[in-house]
C-alpha positions as CSV (number, residue, x, y, z in Angstrom):
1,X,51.2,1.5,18.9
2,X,54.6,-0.6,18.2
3,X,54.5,-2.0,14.5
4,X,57.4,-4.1,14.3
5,X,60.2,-3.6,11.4
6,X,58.9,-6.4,9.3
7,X,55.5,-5.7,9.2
8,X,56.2,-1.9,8.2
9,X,58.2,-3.5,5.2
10,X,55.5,-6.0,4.3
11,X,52.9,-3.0,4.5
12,X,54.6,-0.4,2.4
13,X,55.6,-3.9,-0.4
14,X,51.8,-4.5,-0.4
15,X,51.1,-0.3,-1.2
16,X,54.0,-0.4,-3.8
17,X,52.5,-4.0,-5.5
18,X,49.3,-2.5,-5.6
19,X,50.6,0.8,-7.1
20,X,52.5,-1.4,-9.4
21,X,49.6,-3.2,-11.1
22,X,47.7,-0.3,-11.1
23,X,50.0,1.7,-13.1
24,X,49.4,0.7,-16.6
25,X,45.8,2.0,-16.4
26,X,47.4,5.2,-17.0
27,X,48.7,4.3,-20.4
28,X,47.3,3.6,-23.6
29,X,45.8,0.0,-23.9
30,X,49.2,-0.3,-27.3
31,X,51.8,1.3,-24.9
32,X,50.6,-1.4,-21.6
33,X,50.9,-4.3,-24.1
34,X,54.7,-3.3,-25.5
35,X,55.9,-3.1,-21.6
36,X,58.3,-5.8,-20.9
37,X,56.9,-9.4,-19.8
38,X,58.4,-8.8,-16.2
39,X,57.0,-5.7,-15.6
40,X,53.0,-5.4,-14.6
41,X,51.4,-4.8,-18.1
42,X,47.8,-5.6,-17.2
43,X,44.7,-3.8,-17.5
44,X,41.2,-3.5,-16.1
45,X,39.0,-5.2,-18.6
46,X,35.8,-3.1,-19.7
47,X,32.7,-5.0,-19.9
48,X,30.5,-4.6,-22.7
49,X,28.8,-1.9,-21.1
50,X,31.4,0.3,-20.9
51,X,33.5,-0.6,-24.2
52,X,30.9,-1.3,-25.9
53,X,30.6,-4.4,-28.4
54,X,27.9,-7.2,-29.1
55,X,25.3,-9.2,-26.9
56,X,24.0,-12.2,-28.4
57,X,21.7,-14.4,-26.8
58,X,21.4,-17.9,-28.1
59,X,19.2,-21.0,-27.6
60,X,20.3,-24.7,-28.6
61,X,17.6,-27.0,-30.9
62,X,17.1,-29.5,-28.0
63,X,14.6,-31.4,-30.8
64,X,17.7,-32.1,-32.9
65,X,20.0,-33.5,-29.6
66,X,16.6,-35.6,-29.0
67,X,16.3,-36.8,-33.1
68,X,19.3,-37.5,-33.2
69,X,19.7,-39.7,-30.0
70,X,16.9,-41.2,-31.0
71,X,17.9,-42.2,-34.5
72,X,21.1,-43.3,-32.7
73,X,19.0,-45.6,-30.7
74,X,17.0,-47.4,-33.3
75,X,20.6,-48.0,-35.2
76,X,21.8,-49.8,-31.7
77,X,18.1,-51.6,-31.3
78,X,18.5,-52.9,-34.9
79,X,21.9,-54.2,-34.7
80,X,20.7,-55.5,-30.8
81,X,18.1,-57.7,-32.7
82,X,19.8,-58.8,-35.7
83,X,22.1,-60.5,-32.8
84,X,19.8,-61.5,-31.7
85,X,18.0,-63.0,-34.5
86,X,14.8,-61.9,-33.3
87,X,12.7,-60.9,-36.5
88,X,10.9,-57.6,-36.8
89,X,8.6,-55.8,-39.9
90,X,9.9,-52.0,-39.0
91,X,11.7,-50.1,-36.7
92,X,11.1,-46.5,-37.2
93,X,11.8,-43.6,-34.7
94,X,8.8,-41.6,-33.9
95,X,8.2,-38.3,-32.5
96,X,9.6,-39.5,-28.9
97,X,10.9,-42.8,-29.2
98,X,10.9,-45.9,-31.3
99,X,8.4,-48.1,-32.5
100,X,9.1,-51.8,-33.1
101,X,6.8,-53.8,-34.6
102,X,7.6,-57.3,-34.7
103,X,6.8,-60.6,-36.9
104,X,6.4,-62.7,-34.0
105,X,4.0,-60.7,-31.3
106,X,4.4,-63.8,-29.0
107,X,8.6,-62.4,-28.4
108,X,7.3,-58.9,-27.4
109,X,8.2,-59.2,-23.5
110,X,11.5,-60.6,-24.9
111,X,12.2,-57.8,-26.6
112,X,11.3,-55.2,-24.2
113,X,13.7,-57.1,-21.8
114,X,16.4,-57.5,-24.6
115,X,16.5,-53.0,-25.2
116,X,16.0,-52.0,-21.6
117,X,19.3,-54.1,-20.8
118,X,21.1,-52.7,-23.9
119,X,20.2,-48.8,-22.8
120,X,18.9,-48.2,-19.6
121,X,18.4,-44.6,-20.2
122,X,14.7,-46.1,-22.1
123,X,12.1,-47.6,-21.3
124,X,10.3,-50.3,-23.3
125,X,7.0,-51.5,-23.3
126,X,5.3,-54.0,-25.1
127,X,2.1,-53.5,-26.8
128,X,-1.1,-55.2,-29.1
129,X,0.1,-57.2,-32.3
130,X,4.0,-57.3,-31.9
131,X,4.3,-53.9,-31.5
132,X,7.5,-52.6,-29.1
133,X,7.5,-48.7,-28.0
134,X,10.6,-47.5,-26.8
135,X,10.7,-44.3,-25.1
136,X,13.6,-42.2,-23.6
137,X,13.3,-41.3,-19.8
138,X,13.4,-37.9,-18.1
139,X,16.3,-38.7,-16.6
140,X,18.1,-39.8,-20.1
141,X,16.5,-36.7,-21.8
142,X,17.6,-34.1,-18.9
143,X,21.3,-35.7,-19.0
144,X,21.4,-35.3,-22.8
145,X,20.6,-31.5,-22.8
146,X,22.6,-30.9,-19.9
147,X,25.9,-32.3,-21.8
148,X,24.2,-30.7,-24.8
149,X,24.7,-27.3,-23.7
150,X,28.1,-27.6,-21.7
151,X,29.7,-29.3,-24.6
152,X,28.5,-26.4,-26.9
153,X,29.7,-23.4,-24.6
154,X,33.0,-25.0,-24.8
155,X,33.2,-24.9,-28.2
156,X,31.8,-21.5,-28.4
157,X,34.6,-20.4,-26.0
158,X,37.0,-22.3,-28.3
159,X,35.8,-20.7,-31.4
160,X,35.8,-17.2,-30.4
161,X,39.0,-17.5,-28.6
162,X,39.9,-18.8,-31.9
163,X,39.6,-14.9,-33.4
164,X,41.1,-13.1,-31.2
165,X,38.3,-11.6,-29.4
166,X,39.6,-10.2,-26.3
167,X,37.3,-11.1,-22.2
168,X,34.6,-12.2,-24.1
169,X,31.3,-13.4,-21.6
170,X,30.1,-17.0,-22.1
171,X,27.8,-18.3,-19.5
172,X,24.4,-20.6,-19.6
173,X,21.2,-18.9,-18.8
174,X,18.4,-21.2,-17.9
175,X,18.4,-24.6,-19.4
176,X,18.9,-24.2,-22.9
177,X,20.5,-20.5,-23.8
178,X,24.0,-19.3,-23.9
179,X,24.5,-15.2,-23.4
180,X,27.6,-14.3,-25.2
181,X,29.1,-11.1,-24.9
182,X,31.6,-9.8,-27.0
183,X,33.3,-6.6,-25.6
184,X,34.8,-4.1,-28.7
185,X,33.1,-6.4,-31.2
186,X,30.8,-3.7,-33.4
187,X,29.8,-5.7,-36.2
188,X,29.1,-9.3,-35.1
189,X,28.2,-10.5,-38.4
190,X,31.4,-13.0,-39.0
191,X,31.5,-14.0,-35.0
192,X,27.8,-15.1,-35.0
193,X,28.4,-16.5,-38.5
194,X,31.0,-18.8,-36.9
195,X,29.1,-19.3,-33.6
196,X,25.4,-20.5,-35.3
197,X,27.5,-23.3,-37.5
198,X,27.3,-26.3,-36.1
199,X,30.0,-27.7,-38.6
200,X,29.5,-31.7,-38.0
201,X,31.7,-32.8,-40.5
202,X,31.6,-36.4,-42.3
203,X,33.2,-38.6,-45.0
204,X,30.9,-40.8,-47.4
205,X,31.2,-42.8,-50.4
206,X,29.0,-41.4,-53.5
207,X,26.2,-42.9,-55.2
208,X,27.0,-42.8,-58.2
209,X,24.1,-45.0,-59.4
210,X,21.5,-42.6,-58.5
211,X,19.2,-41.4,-60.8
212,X,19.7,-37.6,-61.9
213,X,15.8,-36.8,-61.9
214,X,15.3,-38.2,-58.8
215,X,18.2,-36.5,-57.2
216,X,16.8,-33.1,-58.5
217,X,13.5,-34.0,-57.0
218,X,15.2,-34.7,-53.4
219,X,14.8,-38.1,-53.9
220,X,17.9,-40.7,-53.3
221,X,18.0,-44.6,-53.3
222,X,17.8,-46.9,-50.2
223,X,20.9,-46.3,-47.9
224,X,21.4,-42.5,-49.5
225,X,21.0,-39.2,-49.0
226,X,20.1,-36.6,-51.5
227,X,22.1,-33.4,-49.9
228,X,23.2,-30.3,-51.4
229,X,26.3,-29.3,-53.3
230,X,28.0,-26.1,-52.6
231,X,29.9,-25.7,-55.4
232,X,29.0,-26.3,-59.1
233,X,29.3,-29.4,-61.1
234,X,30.5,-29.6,-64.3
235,X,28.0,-29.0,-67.3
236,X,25.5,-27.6,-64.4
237,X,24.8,-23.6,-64.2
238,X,24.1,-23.9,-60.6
239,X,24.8,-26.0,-57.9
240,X,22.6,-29.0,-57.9
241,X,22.1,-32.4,-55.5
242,X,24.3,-34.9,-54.9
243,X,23.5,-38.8,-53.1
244,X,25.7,-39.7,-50.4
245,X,25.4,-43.5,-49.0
246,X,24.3,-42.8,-45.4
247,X,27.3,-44.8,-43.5
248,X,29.7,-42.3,-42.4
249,X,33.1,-43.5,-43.3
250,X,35.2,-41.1,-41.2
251,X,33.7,-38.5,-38.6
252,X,35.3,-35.1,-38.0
253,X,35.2,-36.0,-34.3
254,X,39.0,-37.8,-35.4
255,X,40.5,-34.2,-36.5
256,X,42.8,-33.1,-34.5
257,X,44.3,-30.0,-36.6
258,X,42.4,-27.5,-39.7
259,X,44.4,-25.3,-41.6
260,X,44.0,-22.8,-44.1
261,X,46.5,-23.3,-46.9
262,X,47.2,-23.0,-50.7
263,X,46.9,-25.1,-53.2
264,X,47.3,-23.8,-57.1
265,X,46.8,-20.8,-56.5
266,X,43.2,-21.3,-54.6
267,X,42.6,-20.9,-51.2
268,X,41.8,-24.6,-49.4
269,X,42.0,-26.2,-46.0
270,X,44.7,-29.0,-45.0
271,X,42.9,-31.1,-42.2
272,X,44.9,-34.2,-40.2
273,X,43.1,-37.4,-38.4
274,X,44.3,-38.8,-35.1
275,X,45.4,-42.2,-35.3
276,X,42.1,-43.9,-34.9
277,X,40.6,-41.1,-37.5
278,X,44.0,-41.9,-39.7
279,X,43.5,-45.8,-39.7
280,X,39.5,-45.5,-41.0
281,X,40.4,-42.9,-43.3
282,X,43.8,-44.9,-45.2
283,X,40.9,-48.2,-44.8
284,X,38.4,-46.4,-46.9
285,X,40.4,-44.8,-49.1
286,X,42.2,-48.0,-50.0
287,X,39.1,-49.8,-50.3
288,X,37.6,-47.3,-53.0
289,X,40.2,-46.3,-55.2
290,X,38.6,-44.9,-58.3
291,X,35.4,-44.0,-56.3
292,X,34.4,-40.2,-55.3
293,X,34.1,-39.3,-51.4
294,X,31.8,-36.9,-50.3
295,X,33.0,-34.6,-47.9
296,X,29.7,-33.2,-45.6
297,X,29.3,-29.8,-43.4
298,X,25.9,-29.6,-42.1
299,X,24.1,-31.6,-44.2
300,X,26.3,-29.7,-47.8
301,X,28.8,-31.1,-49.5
302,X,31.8,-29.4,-50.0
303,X,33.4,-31.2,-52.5
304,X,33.4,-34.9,-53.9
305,X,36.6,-35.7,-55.3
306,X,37.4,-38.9,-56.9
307,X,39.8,-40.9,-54.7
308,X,43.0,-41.5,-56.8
309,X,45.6,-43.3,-54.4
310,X,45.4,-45.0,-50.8
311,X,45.9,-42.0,-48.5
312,X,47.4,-43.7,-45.4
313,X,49.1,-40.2,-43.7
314,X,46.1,-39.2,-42.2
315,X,46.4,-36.0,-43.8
316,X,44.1,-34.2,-46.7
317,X,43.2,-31.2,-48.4
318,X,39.4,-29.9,-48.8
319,X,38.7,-27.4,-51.8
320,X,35.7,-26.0,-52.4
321,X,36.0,-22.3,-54.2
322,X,36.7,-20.7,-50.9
323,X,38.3,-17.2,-50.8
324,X,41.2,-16.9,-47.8
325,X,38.4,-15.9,-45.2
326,X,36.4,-18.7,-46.5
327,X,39.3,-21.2,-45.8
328,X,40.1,-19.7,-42.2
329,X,36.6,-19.9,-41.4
330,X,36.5,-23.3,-41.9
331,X,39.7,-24.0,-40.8
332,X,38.5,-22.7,-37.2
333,X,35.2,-24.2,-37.1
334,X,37.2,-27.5,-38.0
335,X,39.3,-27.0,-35.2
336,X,36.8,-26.2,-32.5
337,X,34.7,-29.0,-32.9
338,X,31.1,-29.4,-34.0
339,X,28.7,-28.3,-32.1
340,X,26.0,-30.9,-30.7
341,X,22.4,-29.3,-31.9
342,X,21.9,-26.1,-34.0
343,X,22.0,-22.7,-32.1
344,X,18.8,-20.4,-32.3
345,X,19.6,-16.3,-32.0
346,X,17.1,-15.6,-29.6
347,X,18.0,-11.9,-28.8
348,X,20.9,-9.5,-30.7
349,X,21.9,-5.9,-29.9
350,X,25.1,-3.9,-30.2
351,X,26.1,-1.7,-27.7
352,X,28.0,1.6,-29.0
353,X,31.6,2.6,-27.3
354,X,30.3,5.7,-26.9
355,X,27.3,4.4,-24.9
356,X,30.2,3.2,-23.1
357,X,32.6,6.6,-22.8
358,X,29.5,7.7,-21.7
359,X,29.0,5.4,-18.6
360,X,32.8,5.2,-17.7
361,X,33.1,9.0,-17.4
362,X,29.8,9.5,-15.2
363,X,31.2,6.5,-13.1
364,X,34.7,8.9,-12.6
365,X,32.3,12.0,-11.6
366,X,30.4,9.7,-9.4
367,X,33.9,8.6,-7.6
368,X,35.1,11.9,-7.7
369,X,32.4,13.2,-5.9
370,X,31.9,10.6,-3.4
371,X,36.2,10.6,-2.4
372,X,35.7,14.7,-2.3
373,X,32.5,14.4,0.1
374,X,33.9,11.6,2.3
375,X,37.1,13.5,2.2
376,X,35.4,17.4,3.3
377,X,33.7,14.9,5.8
378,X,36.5,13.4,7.7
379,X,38.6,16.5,8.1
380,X,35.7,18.5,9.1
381,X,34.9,16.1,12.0
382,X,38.2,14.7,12.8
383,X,40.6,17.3,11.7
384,X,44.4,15.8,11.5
385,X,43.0,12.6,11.6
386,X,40.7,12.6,8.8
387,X,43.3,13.8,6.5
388,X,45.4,10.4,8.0
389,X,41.9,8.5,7.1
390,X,41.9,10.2,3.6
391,X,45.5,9.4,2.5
392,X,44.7,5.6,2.9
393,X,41.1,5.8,1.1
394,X,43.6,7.2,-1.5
395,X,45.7,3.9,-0.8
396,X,42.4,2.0,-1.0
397,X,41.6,2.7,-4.0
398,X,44.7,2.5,-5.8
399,X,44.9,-1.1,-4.4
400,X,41.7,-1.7,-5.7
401,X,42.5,-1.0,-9.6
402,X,45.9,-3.0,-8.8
403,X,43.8,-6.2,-7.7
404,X,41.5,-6.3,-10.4
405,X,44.3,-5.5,-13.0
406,X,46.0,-8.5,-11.4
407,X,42.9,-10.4,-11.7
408,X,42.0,-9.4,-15.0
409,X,38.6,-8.7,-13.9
410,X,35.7,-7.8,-16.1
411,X,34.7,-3.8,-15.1
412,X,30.9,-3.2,-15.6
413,X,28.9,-0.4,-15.0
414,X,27.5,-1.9,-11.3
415,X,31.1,-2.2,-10.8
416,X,31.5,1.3,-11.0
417,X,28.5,1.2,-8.3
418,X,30.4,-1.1,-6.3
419,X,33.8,1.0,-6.5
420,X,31.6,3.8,-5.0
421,X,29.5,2.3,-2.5
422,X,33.2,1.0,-1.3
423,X,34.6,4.4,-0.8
424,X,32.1,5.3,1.7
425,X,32.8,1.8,3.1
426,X,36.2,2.3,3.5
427,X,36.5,5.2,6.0
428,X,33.5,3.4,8.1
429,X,36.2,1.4,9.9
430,X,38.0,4.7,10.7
431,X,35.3,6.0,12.1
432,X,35.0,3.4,14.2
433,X,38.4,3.6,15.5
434,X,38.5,7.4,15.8
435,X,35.4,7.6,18.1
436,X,36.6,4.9,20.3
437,X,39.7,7.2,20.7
438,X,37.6,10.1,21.8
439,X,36.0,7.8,24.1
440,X,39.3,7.0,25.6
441,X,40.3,10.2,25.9
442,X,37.5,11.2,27.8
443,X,38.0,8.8,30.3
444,X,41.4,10.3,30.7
445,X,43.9,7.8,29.2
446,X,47.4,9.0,28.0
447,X,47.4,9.5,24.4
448,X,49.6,6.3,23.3
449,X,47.3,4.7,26.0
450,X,44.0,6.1,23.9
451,X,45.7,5.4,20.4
452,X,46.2,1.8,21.2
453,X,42.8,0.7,22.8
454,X,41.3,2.5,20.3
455,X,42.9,0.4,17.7
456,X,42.5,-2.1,20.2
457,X,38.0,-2.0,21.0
458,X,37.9,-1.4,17.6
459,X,38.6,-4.0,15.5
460,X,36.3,-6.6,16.4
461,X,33.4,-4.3,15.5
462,X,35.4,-3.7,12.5
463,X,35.5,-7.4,11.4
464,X,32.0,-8.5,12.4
465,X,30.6,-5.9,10.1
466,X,32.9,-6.3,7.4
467,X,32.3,-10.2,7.3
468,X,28.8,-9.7,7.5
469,X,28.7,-7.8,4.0
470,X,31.5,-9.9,2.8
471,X,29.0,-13.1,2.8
472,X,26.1,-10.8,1.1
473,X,28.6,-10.6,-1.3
474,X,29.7,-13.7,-2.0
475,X,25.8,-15.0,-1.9
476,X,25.6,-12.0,-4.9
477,X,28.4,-13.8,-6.9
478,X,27.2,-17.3,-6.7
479,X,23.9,-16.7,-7.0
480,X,23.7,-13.5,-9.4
481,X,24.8,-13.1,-13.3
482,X,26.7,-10.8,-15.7
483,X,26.4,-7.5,-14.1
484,X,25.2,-8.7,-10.6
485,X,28.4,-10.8,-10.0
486,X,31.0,-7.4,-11.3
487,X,29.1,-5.6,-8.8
488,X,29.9,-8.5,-6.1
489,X,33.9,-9.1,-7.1
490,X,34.1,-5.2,-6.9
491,X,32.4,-5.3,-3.2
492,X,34.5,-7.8,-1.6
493,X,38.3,-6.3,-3.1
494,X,37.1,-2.8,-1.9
495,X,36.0,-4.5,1.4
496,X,39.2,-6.3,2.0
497,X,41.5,-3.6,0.7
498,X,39.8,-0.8,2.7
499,X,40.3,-3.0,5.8
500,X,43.4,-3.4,5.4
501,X,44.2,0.6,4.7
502,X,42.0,1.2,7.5
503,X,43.8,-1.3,9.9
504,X,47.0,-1.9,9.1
505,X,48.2,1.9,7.1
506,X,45.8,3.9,9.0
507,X,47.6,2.6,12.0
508,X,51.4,3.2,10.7
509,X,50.6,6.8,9.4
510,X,49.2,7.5,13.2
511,X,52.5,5.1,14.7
512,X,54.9,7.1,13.0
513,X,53.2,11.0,13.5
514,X,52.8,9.4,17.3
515,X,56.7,8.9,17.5
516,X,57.7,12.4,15.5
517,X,55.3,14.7,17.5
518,X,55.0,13.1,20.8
519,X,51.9,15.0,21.5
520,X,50.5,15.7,24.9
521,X,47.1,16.3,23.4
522,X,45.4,14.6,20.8
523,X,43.7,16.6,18.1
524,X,40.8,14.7,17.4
């Protein structure tokens, strides 16, 4: 039963650490955040079903990622065979691929060979009278959707991080959807507003040769594109249509800052290129002095303003009417990126906080009453002992809240469950170690002698069995989602901190009452 100086130190610093982060659970969420930086300030997080807030369940348009890889394609197959100097009628992209129909039927098999080295993510295959099909793989397609929807929960993440919103949940679910959860968020309105926009950004020249009746009718010359205007022209009553040449002169992949400003009084948004994006922009705008630019947002213009002077800084200001939300909307969506295909709302509900105070105080009656039954237990059976084996459950579970405030962990309601089903958990190993005691004092060791291979026989039971839940845990956590995983993180800490109480303080409490009392007799 010796526990060396050292070790009694390093025990009672990990009690003391633990105590340390757990502290600011007691105060007010305000008061934890104005403690100084040196001090543990951190808090459990409450997951939405116990702080309530906003579950949104999105899907992304993996038709648009496939148009528009496809319209890509035909782009690169008709520059490929204008190199090429291979002649063709029309290249148009179908429903799921491209079809080339070519002047001379007898280059076919040339052609075919000429796009499957330029891509290898297609296949080509020619067909009767000069016709060409090109067609993306399985392969191609499944890698397109894959970086499709990691790209855009990145840019989620980026977005709502962007507003403040505090442990928000953004994970895949099957092969398309996103589940974001937004803990304390009761009226998602603006946050799915800024999520669903895909905000793909462009600069174009505009036609100004189109003609108006046409426009109005959705119709725009070769090489244009009759898109909307979000603001009204002047001598209009209502925003009308606007033709845009389709080459993009500048993308908004090239920003790499958006902020909302003022400029005469209105509310606008400075934006600034990276070199490459500040290079193509000062080129363009040189080149078409006196000519209006169309700046696009998903497939809207903005504004057009008429290009007065070269603007070689790489900076620039879009206006468009916006109020100061307006601006800082943008602003954000500017600065997280464009998403890669439009997002779907599959499923929306808000959960109340008092749904929430609800769950939270049931989960403290639940813990109450399991600490006061385990507790009534232990003394009742092992009298002095159990009380040892009740001051470290205490210890347990204060080291519990103090890891997963220094985790930051995510509370959820199987959590809660997991909190519980630990405190049961926890005194297991002192069971084990009392009752190999009694065994040893039955067969008539001394009582340091029955202390220490009691300890002793003990602890490899103790670690087989904690191991073996340890691993369902960890199979819970990789495997499992959302609520299944807070119930797994909450398993393993209570596992590994009750072993240690049950092990390490368990063992000083009975060291040091061993040493004051000297019993002859051991009251267990």
């Amino acid at each position: 039963m010796y526990i060396a100086k050292w070790k009694i130190v390093l025990i009672l610093a990990v009690c003391l650490l633990g105590a340390a982060f757990a502290a600011p659970n007691l105060l007010g969420r305000q008061t934890a955040e104005q403690l100084p930086a040196w001090l543990p300030h951190r808090q459990i997080n409450l997951g939405l079903d116990l702080r309530g807030g906003s579950h949104i369940l999105l899907q992304l348009d993996s038709s648009a990622i496939i148009r528009e890889r496809l319209e890509t394609l035909a782009d690169g197959i008709r520059d490929e065979l204008r190199k090429a100097q291979i002649p063709f009628q029309s290249l148009v992209p179908t429903a799921n691929g491209v079809a080339v129909t070519l002047a001379d039927p007898a280059r076919s098999s040339d052609v075919a060979t000429l796009i499957g080295k330029y891509d290898p993510e297609v296949t080509a295959s020619p067909g009767a009278e000069g016709l060409v099909t090109v067609t993306l793989t399985e392969d191609g397609v499944h890698k397109r959707r894959v970086a499709a929807v990691e790209q855009a929960i990145e840019i989620i993440r980026r977005r709502i991080d962007e507003t403040g919103t505090r442990e928000p949940t953004i994970q895949q679910q099957g092969a398309d959807r996103i589940l974001v959860q937004l803990p304390g968020v009761d009226d998602p309105g603006r946050i799915k507003a800024l999520i669903g926009k895909t905000a793909k950004m462009t600069f174009h020249l505009v036609d100004d040769d189109a003609d108006p009746v046409a426009l109005a009718a959705g119709r725009a010359p070769p090489g244009s594109m009759a898109l909307p205007m979000l603001e009204r022209q002047r001598g209009q009553q209502e925003p009308g249509k606007i033709a845009v040449r389709r080459r993009i002169l500048v993308s908004g992949e090239n920003l790499i800052d958006a902020q909302p400003t003022f400029q005469q009084n209105e509310a606008v948004v400075s934006f600034k290129f990276d070199a490459v994006g500040s290079r193509r922009f000062g080129d363009a705008s040189s080149q078409n002095v006196g000519k209006r630019i169309a700046i696009v947002l998903d497939n809207q213009v903005i504004s057009a303003p008429v290009i007065r002077e070269p603007i070689l800084g790489g900076t620039g200001i879009i206006s468009g009417n916006f109020d100061v939300a307006g601006a800082q909307d943008l602003a954000l969506l500017l600065r997280a990126g464009a998403l890669p295909a439009p997002l779907v709302t599959v499923e929306e509900r808000t959960v109340g906080p008092g749904l929430g105070a609800d769950s939270i105080v049931a989960g403290e009656i639940a813990c109450v009453i399991g600490v006061v039954a385990v507790a009534i237990f232990m003394v009742l059976v092992y009298g002095l002992f159990g009380i040892f084996a009740v001051f470290a459950l205490m210890v347990n579970l204060i080291l519990i809240i103090g890891v997963l405030s220094a985790l930051q962990a995510t509370l959820t309601l199987p959590g809660i469950a997991g909190i519980v089903l630990t405190i049961g958990m926890a005194v297991d190993a002192n069971v084990l170690i009392f009752e190999h005691i009694r065994e040893e004092i039955r067969a008539g060791r001394t009582p340091v002698s029955a202390l220490d291979s009691g300890f002793s026989r003990a602890m490899s039971a103790i670690i087989d069995s904690n191991l073996t839940t340890v691993i369902s845990a960890i199979f819970l956590y990789v495997l499992g989602a959302g609520p299944v995983r807070g119930f797994a993180v909450t398993l393993v800490v209570g596992i590994i901190t009750s072993m240690f109480t049950a092990i390490t303080v368990t063992r000083l409490i009975v060291a040091v009452w061993l040493r004051q009392t000297k019993p002859r007799v051991i009251p267990i």
